[in-house]
C-alpha positions as CSV (number, residue, x, y, z in Angstrom):
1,X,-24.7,104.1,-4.6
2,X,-27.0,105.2,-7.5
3,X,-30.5,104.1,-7.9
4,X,-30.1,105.4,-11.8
5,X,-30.9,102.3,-13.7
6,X,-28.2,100.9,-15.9
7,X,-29.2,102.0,-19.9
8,X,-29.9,98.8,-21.4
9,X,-27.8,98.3,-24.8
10,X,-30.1,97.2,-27.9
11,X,-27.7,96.9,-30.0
12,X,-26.6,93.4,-30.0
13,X,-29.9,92.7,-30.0
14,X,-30.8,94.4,-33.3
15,X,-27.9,93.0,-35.1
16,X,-29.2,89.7,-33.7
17,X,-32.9,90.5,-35.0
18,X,-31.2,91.8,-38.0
19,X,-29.5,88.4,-39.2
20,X,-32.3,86.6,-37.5
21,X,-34.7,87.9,-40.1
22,X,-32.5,88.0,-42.8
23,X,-31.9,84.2,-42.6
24,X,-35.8,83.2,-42.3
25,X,-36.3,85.4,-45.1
26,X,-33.6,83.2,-46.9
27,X,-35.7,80.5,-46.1
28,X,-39.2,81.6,-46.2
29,X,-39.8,84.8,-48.3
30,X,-41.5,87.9,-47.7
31,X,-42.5,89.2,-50.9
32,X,-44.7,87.7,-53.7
33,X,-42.6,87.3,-56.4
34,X,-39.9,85.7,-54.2
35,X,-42.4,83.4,-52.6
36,X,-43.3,82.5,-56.4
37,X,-40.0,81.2,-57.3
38,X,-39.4,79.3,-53.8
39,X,-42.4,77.4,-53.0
40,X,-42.4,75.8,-49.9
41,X,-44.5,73.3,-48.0
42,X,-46.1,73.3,-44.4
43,X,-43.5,70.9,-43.5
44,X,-40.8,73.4,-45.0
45,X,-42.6,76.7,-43.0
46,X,-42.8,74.8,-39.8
47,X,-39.4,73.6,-40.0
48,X,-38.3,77.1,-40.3
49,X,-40.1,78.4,-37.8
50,X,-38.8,75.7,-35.2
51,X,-35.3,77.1,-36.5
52,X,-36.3,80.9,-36.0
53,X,-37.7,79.8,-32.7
54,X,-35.0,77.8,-31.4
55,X,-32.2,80.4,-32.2
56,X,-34.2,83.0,-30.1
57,X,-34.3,80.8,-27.3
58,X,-30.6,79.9,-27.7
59,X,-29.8,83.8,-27.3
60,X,-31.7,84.7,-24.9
61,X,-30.6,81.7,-22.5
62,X,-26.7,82.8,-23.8
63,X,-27.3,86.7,-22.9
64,X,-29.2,85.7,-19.8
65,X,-31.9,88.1,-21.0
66,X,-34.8,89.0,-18.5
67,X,-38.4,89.8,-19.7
68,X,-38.0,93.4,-20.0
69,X,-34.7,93.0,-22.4
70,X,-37.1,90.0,-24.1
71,X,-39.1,92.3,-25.0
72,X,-36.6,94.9,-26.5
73,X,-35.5,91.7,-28.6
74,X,-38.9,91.3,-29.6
75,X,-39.5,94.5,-30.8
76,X,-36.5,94.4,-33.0
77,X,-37.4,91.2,-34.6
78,X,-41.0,93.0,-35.4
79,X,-39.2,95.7,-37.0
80,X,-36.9,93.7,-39.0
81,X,-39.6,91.7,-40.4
82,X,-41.8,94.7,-41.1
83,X,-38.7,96.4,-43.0
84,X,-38.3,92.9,-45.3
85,X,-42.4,93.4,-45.9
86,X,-44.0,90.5,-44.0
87,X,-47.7,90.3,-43.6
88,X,-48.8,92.2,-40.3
89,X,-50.8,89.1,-39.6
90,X,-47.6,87.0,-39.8
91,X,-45.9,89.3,-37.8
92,X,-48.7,88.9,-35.1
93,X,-48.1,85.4,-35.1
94,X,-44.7,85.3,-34.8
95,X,-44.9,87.8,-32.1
96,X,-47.6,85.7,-30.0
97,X,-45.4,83.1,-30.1
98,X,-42.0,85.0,-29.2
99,X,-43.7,87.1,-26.4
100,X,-45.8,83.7,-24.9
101,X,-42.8,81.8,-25.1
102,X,-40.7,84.8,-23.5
103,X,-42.9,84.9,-20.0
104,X,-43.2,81.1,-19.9
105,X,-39.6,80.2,-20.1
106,X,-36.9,81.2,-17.9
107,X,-34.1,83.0,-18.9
């Protein structure tokens, strides 16, 4: 019997983050000049966010993920949305909310 722990495999995880991102940048824009030709309300922004949020939930409760693996998703979705160019202060948020809502909810 082996007390080697078993190598957790990110990479679901990261394609997840990957299309994650890509579809709430669909919605809500990173960059400037995008964000100029799609303007969007508070009512559109949270809206998305409850999206973003609720598809993250959804995949953890499917994959049965515990907190350390949470946290491996989290870190992916950070570094998805700083490739795309979000705000670091966005990214904070977003990753308050993902990390609370990761030791408050069970899996």
């Amino acid at each position: 019997m082996s007390t080697v722990p078993e190598k957790t495999n990110i990479l679901p995880m990261k394609l997840f983050a990957g299309q994650l991102v890509d579809q709430f940048e669909s919605l809500c824009p990173a960059s400037e000049e995008q964000k100029r030709k799609k303007k969007l309300s508070q009512k559109g922004i949270k809206k998305a966010l409850a999206g973003f949020y609720s598809q993250i939930s959804d995949y953890v409760s499917a994959q049965k993920l515990g907190v350390i693996k949470r946290s491996f998703l989290a870190r992916a979705i950070q570094s998805e949305m700083e490739k795309k160019g979000y705000e670091r202060s966005f990214i904070n948020t977003i990753m308050m909310a993902i990390i609370l809502n990761s030791l408050t909810s069970k899996g």
